[in-house]
C-alpha positions as CSV (number, residue, x, y, z in Angstrom):
1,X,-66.8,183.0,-49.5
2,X,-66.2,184.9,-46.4
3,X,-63.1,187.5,-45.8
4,X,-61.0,186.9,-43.0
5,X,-60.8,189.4,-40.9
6,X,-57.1,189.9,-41.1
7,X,-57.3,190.7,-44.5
8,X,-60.8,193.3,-44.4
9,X,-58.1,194.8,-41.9
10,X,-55.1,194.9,-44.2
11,X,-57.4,196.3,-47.1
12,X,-58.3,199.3,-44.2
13,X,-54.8,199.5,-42.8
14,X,-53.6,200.0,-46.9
15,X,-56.4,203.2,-47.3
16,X,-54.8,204.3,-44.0
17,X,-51.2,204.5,-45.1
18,X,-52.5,206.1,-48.1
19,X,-54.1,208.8,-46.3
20,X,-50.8,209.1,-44.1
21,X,-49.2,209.6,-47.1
22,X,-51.2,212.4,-48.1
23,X,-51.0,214.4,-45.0
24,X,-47.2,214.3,-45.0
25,X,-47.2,215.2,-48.9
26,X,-49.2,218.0,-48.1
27,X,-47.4,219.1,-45.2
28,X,-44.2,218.7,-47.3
29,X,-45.9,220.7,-50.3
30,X,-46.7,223.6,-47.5
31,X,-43.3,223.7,-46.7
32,X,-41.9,224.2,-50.8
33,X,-44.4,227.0,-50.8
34,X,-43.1,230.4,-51.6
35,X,-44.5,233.2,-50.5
36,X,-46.5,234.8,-53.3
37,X,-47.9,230.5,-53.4
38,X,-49.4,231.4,-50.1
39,X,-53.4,230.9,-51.5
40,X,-52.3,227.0,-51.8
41,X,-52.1,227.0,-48.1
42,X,-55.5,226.8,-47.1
43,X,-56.0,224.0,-49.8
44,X,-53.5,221.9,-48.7
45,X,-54.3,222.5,-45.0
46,X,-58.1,221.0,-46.3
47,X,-57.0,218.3,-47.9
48,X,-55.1,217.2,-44.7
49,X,-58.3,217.3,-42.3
50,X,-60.2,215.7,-45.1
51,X,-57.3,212.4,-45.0
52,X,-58.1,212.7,-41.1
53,X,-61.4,212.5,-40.9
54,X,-61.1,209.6,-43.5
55,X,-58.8,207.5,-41.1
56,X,-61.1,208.3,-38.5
57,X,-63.8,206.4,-40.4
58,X,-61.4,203.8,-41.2
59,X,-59.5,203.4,-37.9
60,X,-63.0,202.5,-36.2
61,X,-63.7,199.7,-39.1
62,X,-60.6,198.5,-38.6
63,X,-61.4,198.2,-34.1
64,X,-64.8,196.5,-35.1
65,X,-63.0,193.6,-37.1
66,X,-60.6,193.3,-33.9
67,X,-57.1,194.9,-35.7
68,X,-54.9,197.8,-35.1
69,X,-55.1,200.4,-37.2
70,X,-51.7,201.0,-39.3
71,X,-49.5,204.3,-38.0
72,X,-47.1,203.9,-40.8
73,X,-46.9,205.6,-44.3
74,X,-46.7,203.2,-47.7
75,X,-43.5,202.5,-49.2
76,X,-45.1,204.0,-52.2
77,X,-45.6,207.5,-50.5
78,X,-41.8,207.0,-49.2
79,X,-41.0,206.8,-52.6
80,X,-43.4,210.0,-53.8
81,X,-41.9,212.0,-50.8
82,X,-38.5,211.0,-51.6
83,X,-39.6,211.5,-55.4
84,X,-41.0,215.7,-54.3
85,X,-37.5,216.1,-53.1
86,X,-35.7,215.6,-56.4
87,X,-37.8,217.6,-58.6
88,X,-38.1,220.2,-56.1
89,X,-34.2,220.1,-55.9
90,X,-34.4,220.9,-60.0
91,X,-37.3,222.9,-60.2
92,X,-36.6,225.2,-57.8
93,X,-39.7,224.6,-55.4
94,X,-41.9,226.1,-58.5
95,X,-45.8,226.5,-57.6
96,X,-46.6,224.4,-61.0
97,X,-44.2,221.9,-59.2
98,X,-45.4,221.6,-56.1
99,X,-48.4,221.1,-57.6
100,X,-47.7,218.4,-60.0
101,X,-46.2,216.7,-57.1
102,X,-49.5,217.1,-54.9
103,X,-51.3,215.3,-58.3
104,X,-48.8,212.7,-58.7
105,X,-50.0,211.8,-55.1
106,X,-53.2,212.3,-56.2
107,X,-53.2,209.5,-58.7
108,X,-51.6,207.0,-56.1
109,X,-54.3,207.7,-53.9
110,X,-56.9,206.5,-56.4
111,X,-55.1,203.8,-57.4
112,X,-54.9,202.0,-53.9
113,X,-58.9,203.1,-53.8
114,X,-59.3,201.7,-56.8
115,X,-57.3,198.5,-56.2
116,X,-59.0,198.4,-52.6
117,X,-62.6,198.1,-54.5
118,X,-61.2,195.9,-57.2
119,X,-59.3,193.2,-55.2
120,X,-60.5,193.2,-51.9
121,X,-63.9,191.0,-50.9
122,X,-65.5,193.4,-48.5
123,X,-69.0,193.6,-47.0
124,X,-71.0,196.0,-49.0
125,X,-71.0,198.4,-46.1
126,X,-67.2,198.8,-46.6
127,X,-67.3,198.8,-50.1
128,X,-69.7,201.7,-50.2
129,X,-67.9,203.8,-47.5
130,X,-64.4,203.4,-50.2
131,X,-66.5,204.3,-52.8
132,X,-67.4,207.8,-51.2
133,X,-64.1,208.2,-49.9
134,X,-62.7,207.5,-53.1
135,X,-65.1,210.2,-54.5
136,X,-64.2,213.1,-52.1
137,X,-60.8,212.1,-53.3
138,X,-61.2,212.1,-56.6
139,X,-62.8,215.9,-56.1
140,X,-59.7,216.8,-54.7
141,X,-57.7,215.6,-57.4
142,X,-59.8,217.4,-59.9
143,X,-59.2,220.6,-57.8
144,X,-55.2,220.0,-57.3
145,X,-55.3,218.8,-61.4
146,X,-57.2,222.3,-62.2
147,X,-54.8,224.5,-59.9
148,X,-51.5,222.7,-61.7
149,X,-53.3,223.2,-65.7
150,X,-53.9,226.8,-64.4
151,X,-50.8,227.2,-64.3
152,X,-49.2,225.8,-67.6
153,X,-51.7,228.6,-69.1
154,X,-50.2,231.0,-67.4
């Protein structure tokens, strides 16, 4: 059975808001930074080119199978920005915060991959350019995950 295109362009446009969500998070996380956090900069600053250079990829899928591609954030990462904001407000804008925050994001990022791969009937092209980007995600999970354990140890 053949995807409509409406829906091969929905499943893009969903990996799209997810990687709005991440450069926003991360923007936000810059911003609860203190300045002795300052080393968390650069990693945050690549994790945003690396959700830009992934809707790049995706916004030109989403042109070949005649759509728009998707400007907005998720209502999910609405909620896991509005989320940072209350524990920031109690925690004090800790690093170990900030970075439990980044991973919470994280996780929702790999879930809508992960859904994205699972649900959606996609030509295998597609399929395998998810898959990568899911991997580079995941990598940058592991990296925010072993920043935040870091510090629990310390």
């Amino acid at each position: 059975m053949e995807t409509s295109n409406a829906k091969i362009v929905e499943t893009l446009n969903d990996l799209v808001a997810i990687n709005n969500d991440r450069i926003i998070g991360y923007e936000k996380a810059m911003k609860e930074l203190s300045d002795e956090d300052a080393d968390l900069k650069p990693l945050f600053l690549a994790m945003i080119d690396e959700s830009r250079e992934i809707k790049i990829d995706l916004g030109r899928e989403v042109e070949v199978y005649k759509g728009e591609m998707d400007t907005d954030t998720t209502t999910r990462g609405k909620i896991y920005r509005a989320w940072m904001d209350v524990k920031a407000a109690f925690t004090g804008h800790s690093r170990h915060a900030v970075l439990e925050s980044c991973e919470f994001g994280e996780d929702a990022a790999q879930r809508a991959y992960q859904q994205a791969l699972d649900e959606a009937e996609l030509p295998g092209y597609l399929l395998d350019m998810i898959y990568d980007q899911q991997q580079m995600l995941k990598a940058s999970h592991n990296e925010i995950k072993a920043f935040r354990d870091n510090e629990v140890h310390v």
